[in-house]
Each structure stands twice: as C-alpha cells, then as structure tokens.
PASE-228971 format. One line per 10 residues: number of its first residue (from 0); for each residue x, y, z of N, C-alpha, C. Coordinates in steps of 0.1 Angstrom, whole numbers, plus 2048, in hexadecimal, padded with zeros to 3 digits. Atoms other than C-alpha are relative to their C-alpha. Example, Ala and Ser with C-alpha at 12.3 -4.5 7.8 and 13.67 -1.06 7.14 Angstrom:
REM PASE-228971
0) 809:7F4:800:87B:7D3:84E:809:80C:800 ~ 7F7:7F5:800:889:7F5:847:7F8:80B:808
//
This chain:
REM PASE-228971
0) 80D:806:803:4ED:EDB:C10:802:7F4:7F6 ~ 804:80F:809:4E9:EB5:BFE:7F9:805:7F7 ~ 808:7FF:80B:4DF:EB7:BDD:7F5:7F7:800 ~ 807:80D:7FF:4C0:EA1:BDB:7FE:7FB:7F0 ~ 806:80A:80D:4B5:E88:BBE:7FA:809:7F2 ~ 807:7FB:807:49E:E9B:BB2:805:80F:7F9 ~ 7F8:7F6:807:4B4:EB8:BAD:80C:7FC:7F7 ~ 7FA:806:805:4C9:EA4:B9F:800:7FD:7F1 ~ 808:807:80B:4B1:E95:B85:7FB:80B:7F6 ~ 807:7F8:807:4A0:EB2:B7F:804:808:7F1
10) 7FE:7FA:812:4A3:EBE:B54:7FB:80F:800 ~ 806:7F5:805:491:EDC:B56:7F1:807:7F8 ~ 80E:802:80C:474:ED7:B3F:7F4:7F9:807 ~ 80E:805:7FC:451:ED5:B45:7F8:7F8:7F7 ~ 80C:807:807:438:EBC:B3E:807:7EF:7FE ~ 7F3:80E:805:455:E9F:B3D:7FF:7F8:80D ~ 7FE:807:7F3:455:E82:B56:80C:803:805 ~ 7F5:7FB:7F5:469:E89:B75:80A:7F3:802 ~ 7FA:80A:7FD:487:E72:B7D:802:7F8:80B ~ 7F9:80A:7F2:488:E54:B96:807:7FD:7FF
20) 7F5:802:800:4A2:E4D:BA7:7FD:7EA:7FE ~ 7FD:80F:7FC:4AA:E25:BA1:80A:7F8:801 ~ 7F7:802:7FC:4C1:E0A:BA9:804:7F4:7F6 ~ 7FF:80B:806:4CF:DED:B93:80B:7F4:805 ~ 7F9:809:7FB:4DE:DCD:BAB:804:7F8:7F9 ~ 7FB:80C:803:4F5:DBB:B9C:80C:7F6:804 ~ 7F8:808:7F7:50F:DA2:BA3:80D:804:807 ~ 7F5:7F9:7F9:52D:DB6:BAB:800:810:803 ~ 7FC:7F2:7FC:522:DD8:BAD:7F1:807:7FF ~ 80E:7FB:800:502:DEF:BB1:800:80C:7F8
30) 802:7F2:80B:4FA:E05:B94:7F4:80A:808 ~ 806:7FB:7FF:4E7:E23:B9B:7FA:808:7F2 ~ 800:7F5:811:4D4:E39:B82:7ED:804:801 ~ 80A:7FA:801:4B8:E4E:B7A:7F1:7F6:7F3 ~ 80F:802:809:493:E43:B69:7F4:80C:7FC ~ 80F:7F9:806:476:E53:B52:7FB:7F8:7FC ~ 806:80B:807:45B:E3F:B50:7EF:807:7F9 ~ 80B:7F9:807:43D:E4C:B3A:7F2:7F9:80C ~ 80A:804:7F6:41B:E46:B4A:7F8:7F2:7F9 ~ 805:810:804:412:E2A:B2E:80B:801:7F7
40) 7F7:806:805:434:E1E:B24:7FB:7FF:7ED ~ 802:806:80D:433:E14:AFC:813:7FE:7FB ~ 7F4:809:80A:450:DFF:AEB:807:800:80B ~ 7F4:807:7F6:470:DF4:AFB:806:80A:804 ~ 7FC:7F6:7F8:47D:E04:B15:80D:802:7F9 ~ 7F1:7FA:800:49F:E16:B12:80C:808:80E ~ 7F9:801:7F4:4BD:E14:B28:80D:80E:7F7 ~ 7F3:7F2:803:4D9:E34:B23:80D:7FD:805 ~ 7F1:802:7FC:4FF:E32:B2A:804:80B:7FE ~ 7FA:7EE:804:512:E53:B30:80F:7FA:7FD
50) 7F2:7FA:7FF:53A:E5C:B29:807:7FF:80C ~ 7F2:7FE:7F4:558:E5A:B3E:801:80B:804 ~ 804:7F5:7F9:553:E6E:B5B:7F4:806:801 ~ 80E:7FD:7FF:532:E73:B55:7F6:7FA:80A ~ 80A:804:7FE:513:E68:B62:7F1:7FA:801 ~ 80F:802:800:4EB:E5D:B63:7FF:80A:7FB ~ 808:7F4:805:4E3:E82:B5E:809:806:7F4 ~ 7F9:7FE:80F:4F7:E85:B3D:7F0:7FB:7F7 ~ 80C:7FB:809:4D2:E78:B2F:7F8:809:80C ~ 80E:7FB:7FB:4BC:E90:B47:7F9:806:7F3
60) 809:7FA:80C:4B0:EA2:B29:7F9:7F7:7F5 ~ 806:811:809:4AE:E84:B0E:7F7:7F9:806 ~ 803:808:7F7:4A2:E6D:B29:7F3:802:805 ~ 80E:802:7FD:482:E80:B32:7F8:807:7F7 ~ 80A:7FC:80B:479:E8C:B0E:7FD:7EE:7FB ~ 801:80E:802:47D:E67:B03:7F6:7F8:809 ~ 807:806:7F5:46F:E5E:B26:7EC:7FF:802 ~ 80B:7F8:7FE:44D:E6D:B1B:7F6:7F1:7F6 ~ 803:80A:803:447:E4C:B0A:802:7F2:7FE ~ 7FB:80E:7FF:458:E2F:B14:809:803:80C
70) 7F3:7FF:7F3:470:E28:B35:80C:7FE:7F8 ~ 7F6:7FD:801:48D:E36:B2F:80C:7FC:80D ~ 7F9:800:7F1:4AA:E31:B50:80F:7FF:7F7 ~ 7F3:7FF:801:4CC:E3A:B4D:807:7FF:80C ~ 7F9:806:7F7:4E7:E2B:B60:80F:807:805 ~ 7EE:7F9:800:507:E38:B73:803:7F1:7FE ~ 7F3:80C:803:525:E21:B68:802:7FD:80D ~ 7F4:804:7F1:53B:E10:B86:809:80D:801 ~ 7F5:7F8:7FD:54E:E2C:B93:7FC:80D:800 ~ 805:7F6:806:538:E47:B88:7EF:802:805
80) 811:800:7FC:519:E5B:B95:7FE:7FD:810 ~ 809:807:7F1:506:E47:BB4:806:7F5:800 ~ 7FE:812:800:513:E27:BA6:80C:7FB:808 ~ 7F6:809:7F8:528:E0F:BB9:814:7FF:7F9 ~ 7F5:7FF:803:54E:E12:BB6:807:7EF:800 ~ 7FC:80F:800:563:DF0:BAF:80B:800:80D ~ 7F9:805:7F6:574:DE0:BCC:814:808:802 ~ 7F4:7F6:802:598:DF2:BD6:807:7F5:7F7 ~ 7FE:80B:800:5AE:DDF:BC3:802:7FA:7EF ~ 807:804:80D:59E:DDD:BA5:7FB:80B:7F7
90) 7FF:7F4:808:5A1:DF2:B85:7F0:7FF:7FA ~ 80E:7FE:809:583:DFD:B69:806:7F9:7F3 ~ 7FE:802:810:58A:DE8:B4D:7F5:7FF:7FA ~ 80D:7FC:80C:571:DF2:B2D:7FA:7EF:802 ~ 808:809:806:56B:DCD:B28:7F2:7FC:812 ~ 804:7FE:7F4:55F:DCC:B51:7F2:807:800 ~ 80C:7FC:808:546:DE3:B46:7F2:7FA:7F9 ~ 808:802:807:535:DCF:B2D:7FA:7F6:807 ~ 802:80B:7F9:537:DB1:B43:7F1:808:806 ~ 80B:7FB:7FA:520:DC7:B5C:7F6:802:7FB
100) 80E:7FB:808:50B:DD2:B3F:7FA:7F4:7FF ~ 806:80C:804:503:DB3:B33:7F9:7F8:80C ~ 80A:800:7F2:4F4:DAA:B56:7F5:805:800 ~ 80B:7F8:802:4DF:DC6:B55:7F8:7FB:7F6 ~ 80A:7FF:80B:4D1:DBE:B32:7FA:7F0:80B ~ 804:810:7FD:4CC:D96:B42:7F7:804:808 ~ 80C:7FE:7F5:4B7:DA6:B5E:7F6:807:7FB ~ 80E:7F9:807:49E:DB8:B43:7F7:7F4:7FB ~ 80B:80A:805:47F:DA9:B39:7FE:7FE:7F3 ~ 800:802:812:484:DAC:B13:80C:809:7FD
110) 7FC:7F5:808:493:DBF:AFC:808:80B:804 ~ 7FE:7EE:801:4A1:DE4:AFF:809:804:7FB ~ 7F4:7F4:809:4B0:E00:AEE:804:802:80B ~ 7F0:7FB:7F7:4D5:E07:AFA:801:810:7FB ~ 7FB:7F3:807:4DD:E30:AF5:80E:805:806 ~ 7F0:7FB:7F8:501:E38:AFF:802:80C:7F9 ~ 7F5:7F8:804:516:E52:AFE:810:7FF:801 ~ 7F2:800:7FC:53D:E56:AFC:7FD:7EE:805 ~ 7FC:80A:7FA:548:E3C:B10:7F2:7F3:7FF ~ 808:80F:7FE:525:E2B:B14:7FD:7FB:7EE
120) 805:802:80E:520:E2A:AEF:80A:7F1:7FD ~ 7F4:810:804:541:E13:AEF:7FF:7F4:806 ~ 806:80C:7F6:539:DFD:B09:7F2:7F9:7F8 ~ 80C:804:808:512:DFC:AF9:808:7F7:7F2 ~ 7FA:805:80F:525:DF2:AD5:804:7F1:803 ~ 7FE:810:7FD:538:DD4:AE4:7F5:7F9:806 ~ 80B:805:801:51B:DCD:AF4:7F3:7F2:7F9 ~ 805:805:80D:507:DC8:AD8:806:7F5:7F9 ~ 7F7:80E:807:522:DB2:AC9:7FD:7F2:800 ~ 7FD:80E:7F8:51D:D96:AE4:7F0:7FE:7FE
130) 80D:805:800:4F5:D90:AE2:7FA:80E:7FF ~ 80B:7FA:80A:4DF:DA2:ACB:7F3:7FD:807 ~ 80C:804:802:4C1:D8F:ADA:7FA:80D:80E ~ 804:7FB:7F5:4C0:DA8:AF9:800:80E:7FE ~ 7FF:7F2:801:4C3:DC9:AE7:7F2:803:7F3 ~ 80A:7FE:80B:4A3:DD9:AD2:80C:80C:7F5 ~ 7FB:7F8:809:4BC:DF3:AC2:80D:801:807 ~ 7FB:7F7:7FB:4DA:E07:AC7:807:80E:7FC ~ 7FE:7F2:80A:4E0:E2C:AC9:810:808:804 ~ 7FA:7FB:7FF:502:E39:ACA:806:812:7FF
140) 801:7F8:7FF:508:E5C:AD2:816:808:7FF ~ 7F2:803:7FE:52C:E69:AC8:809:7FA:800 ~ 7FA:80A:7F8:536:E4B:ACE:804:7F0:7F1 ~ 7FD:807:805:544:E30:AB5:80C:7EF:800 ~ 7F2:80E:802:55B:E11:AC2:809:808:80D ~ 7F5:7FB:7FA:577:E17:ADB:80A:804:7FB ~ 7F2:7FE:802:597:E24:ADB:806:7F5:7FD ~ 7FA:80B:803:5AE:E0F:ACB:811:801:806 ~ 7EF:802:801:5D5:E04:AD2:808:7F7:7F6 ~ 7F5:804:807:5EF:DFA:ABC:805:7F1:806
150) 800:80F:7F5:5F5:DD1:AC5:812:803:804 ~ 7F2:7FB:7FD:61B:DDC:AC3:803:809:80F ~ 800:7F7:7F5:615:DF6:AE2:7FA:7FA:80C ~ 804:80A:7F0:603:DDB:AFB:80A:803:80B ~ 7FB:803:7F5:61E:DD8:B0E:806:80D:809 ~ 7FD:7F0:7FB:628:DFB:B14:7F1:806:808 ~ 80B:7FF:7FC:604:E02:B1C:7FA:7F8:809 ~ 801:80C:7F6:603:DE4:B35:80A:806:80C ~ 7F7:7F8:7F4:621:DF3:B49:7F9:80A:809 ~ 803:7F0:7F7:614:E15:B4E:7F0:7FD:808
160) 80A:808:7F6:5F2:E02:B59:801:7FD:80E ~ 7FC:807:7F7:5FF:DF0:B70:80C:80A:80A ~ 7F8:7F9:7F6:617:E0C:B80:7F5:80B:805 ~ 80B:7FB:7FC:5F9:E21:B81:7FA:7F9:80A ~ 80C:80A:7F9:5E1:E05:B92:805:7FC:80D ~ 7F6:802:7F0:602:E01:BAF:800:80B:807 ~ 7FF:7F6:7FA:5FE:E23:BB9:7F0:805:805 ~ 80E:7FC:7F8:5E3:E29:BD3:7FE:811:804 ~ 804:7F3:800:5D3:E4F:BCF:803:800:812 ~ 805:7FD:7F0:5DA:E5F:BF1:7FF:80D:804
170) 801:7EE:7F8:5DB:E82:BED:7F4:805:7FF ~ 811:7F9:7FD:5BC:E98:BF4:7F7:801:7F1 ~ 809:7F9:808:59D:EA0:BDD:7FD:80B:804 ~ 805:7F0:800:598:EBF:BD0:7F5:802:808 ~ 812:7F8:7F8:57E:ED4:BE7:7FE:80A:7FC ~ 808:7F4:807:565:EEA:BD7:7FB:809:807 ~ 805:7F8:7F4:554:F04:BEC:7F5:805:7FC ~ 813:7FE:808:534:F05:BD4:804:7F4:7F3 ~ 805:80B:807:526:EF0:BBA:804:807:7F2 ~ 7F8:7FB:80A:52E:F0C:BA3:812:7FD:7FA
180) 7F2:7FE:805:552:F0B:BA6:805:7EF:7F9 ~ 7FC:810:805:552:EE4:BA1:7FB:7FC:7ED ~ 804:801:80C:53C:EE9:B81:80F:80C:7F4 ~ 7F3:7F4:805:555:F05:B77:80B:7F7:7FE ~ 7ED:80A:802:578:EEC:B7B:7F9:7F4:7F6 ~ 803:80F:807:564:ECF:B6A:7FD:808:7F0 ~ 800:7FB:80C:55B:EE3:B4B:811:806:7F7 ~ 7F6:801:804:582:EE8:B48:808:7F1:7FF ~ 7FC:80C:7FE:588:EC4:B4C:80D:7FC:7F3 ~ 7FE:806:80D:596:EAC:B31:7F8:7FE:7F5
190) 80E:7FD:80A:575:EAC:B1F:7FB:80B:800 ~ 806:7ED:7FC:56D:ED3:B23:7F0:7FB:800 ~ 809:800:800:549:ED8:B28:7FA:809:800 ~ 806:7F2:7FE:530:EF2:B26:7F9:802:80A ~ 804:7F8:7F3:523:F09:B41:7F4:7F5:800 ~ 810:803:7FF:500:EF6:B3A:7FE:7EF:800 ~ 7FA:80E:800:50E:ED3:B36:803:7FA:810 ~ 7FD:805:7EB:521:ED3:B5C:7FA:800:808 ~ 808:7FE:7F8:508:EE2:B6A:7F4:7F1:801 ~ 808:80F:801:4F3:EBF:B5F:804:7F7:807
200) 7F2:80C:7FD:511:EA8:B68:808:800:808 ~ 7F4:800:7F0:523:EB5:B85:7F8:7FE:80E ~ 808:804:7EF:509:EB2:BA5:804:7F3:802 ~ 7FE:80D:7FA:509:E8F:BA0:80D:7F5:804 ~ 7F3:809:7FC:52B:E88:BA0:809:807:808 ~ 7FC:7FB:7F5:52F:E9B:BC2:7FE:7FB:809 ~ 7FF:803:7F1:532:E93:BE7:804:80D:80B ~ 800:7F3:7F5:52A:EAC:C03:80F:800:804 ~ 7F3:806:7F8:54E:EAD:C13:801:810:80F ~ 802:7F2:7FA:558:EC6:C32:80C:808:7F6
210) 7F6:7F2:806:564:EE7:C22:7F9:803:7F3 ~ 807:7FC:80E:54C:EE1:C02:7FD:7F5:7FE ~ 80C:80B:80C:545:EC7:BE5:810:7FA:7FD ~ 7F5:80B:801:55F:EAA:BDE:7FD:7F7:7F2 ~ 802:809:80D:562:E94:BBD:7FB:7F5:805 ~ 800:80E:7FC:54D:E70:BC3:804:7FA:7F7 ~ 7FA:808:80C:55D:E63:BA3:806:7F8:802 ~ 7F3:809:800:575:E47:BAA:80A:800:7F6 ~ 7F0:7FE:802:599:E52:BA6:803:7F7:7F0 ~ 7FA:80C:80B:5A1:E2F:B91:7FB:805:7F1
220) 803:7FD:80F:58B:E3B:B74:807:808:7F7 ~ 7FB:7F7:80A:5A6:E54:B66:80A:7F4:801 ~ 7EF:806:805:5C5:E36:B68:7FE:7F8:7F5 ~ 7FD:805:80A:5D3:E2C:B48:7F2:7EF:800 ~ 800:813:800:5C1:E07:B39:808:7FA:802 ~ 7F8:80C:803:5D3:DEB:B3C:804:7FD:7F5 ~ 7FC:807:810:5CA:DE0:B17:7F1:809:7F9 ~ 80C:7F8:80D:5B6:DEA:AFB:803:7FD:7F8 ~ 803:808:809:5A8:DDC:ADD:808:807:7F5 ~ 7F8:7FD:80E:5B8:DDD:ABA:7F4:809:7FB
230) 80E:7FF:809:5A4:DEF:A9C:7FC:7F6:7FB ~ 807:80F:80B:59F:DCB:A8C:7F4:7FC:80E ~ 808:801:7F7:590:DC3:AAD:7F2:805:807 ~ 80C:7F5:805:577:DE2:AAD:7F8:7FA:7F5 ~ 804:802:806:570:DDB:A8E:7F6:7F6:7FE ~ 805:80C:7FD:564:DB6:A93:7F6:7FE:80A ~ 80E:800:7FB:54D:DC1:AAD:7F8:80A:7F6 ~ 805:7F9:806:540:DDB:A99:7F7:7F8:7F5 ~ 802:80D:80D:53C:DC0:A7D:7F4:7F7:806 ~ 807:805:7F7:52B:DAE:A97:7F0:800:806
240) 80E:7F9:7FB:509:DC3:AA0:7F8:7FD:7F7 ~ 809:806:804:4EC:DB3:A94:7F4:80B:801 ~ 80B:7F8:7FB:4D3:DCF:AA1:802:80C:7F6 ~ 7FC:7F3:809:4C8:DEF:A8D:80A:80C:808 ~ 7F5:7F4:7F8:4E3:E0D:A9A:7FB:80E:7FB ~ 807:7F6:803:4DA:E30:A9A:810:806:806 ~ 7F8:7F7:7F5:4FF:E47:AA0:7FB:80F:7FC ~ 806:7EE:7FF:4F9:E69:AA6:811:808:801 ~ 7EF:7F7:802:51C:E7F:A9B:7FF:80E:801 ~ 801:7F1:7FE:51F:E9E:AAA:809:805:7F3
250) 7F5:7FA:80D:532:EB7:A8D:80E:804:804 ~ 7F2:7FF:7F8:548:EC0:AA8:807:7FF:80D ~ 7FA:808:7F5:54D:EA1:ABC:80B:7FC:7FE ~ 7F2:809:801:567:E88:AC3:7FD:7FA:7F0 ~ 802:807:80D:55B:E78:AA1:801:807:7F4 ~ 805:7F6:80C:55D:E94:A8A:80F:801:7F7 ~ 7F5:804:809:585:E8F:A81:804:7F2:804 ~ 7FB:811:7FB:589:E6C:A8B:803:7F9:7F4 ~ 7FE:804:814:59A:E5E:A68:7F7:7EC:801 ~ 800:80F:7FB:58C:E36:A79:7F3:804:7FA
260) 810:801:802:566:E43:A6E:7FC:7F8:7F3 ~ 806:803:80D:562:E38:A4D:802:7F2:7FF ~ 7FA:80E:7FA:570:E17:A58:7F9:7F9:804 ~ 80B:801:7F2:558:E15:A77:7F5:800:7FB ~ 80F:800:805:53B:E1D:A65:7FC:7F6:7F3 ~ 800:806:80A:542:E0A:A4A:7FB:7EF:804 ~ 805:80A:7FB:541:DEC:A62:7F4:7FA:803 ~ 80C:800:7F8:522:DF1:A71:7F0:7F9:7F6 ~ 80B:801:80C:505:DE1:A5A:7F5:805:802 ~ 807:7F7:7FF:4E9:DF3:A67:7FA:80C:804
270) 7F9:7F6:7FB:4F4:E10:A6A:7F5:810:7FD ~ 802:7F6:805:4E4:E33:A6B:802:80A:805 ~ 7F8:7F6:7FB:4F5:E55:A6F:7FA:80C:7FD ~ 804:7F2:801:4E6:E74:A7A:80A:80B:804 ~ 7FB:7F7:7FF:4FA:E95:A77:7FC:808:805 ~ 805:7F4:7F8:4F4:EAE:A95:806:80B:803 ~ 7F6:7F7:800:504:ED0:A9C:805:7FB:810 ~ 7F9:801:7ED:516:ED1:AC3:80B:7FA:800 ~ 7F2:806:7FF:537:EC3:ACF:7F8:7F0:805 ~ 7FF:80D:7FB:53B:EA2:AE2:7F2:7FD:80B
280) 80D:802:7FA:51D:EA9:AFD:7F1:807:7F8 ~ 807:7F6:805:507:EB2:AE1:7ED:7FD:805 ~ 80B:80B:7FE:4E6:E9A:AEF:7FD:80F:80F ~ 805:7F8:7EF:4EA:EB5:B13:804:811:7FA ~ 800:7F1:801:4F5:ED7:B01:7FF:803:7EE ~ 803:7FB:80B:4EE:ED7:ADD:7F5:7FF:7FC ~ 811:7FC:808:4D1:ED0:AC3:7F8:7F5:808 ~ 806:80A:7F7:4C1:EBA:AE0:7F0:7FA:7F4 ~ 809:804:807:49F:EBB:ACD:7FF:7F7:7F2 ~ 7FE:806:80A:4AA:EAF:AAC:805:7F1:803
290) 7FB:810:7FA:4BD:E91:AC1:7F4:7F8:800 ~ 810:807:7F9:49B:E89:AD2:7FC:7FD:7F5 ~ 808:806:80F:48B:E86:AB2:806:7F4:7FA ~ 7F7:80C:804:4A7:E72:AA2:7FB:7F4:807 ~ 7FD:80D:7F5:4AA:E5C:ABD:7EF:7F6:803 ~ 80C:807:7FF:482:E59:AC5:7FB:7F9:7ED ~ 802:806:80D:47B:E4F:A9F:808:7F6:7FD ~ 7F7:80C:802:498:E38:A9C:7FA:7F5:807 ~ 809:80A:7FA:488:E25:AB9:7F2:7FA:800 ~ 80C:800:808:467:E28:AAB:801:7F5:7FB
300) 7FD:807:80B:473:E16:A8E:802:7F5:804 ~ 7FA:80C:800:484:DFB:AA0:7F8:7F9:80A ~ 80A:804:7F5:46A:DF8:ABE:7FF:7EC:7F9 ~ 804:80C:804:45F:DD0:ABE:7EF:803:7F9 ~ 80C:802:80A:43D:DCA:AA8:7F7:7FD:80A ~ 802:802:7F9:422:DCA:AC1:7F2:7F5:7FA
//
C-alpha cells in the first residue's frame, strides 16, 4: 500500500492546520515540500530546511504549531524527500545548495524567516551572508556554520572526492518488508534516531519497491565533498549576517562539545541562544513546546512593522 501525502504530513495534534502538499520550480531542479498556512496569515511567512538525510517532515510538528499563524512550508533539499535528484553525473556540493536556495528566496514576495536544521541551518547561515534584504530573521536549530577542513588537507580531500564521484553505485538497495523495519535500520543509522523521530522521517524518504519499501534518497548524498571551507571562512560569513538570529542548542546535540562555539557565536552580532533539553532532533522529539514558543516569539519580535 502507497503511503499517501496526507499520511505523510500528518503531526498528530488537533486543532493544527493540516499540511499541503506543494511544489517549488526552479531552474535546475524541482523542490518539493510540505505547507501550513493559517486561515489569516499574520507576519512573514517562514520557510524550514531539514538535515542530511532528512526531509520536509523533520518540521511536521514545528511547522503546524507555527503554521497556526503565519504560512509556514518546509522544503525537501535536492536529493531528499519528493524533491528532484541532480542530473547523473553530478555531485551535492553545500555551496549548490545555497545557489538553489537563493532562487527560492528571489521567487518570494518579500521577506521571510529561514528555520533550519543541521544541515539546513548551514546552508540557511551562508545564506544569510549573501543578501540580508530577502531574509526577515534566522533560526538555527543545532546548527552553527559548517564543517570545517584544514587548507593543508584540500587536496587529500579532493582525491577521495573525486575517486568516490568515478564510481557508479550498482549494487542493490536494501529491501524492507514494512515501514517498521526501515524506521528500525534508520534509527541505527549514522545519526541514530528515536523510535518517535523515524517514525516522522522515514515514509517520506521511501519508494514502494517489489518485495517491500526501498530508500528514495540519492546514493550521492553520503560521497565524501570535494572541498570545504576553512574556519576563517565560516567565520566571515558568520561575521557577515545582518538579520536578527535565534540558535536553538540542544544540551545533547552536535553543539554541546564543539570547542568552535565560543568562536561561532562570538561572530554572530545578533545573536540569541536558547538552551533546550533533547539530542540533535530535539525540534521532532524533545522539549517541542518550549522550541515553539522560542521560535514563535523570536519571530514576533522580528516580524516587519505593519
């Protein structure tokens, strides 16, 4: 049986706008992603970014408490979700990303708050860097800057890129034989997850297959980068962000021993840091409520002056 949309979308909670499915055409690739739109919108809409490997329904919960007063829509990445996969051929470079994002913001009618997570939080950051005039806020979740490399290590990190990127995937995808067992292997992943977490995040990044349920992820998203930015280079976008920032630091996420924080935050000029209990998906299995609040008051604050 096909999962549909709507099972898809669905949070759980009553009284919360339900999620449309919608679509975002842009020049090289078709984003897909979920929307909440309140029934009288107020302030600037907000667009979401999930994590590597993730997808749209990484905000279903955020997405339709937030959604209850302003359009909210969260987007799968390239590669990820419903969204369109890049041409064969052709790797995921982070900066490839922003390019697409930056599209997206050029096709909005004003303003909007960015909320990432993980991955989208980094992408959202550089973002921000390159034109302030198209973002009302942004809220990083976990999420602080990318991964950095050593300038000395490029070229080692370019090799194994590039011997990766020659090697065309040909052996089988895993087949699942329920939806359970796929949420079960994905909460052992490289990012572990909780039973309540996969269950949000694994439908949509399935495909009926015969014998069961198949990964639709594109392969390419686990090979090595090519390249990656210095920390002076982080830093200087960081330096960069013009808009007020809201991060949100789990106690026991990726950001909780990171020695780069004091660095990173130090850069950021308007900066403000709320402390929540939960690991890395703390927005889909921890203090959700306390997020919402955060998050809806921060944008309160920064909404435009009507």
């Amino acid at each position: 049986m096909a999962v549909s949309e709507a099972t898809l979308a669905h949070s759980g909670a009553h009284a919360l706008p339900e999620a449309q499915a919608c679509t975002a055409p842009l020049q090289r690739i078709t984003l897909a992603g979920l929307q909440w739109r309140a029934p009288e919108p107020a302030g600037a809409p907000a667009i979401c970014l999930h994590g590597w490997l993730d997808n749209a329904c990484s905000f279903n919960i955020l997405g339709s408490r937030l959604g209850k007063k302003r359009t909210v829509t969260s987007f799968d990445l390239p590669g990820h979700g419903l969204s369109g996969d890049r041409p064969q051929g052709y790797p995921y470079h982070m900066l490839d990303y922003v390019q697409d994002l930056a599209e997206l913001l050029e096709a909005q009618p004003g303003p909007v708050h960015i909320i990432g997570h993980s991955l989208g939080g980094i992408l959202a950051a550089l973002l921000a860097a390159t034109d302030p005039k198209k973002l009302q806020s942004l809220t990083m979740i976990d999420s602080l800057g990318p991964y950095v490399a050593k300038a000395e290590d490029f070229p080692v990190r370019l090799k194994k890129g590039i011997q990766k990127a020659l090697v065309r995937e040909r052996g089988a995808l895993a087949v699942y034989d329920s939806l359970k067992s796929a949420e079960q292997a994905r909460q052992s992943g490289m990012l572990p997850l909780s039973a309540f977490a996969a269950a949000q995040l694994v439908p949509r990044n399935l495909r009926e297959v015969e014998g069961g349920w198949s990964w639709r992820t594109d392969r390419r998203l686990r090979n090595p980068s090519l390249s990656a930015l210095t920390e002076e280079q982080v830093l200087a976008c960081l330096a960069a962000i013009e808009v007020p920032v809201l991060l949100v630091r789990a106690e026991s996420g990726m950001l909780a021993a990171d020695e780069r924080f004091k660095r990173r935050t130090a850069a950021v000029r308007r900066l403000s840091v709320e402390n929540v209990s939960g690991s890395h998906h703390c927005h889909i299995d921890g203090d959700v409520e306390s997020i919402t609040t955060s998050i809806e008051q921060f944008m309160l604050q920064t909404d435009p002056v009507s």
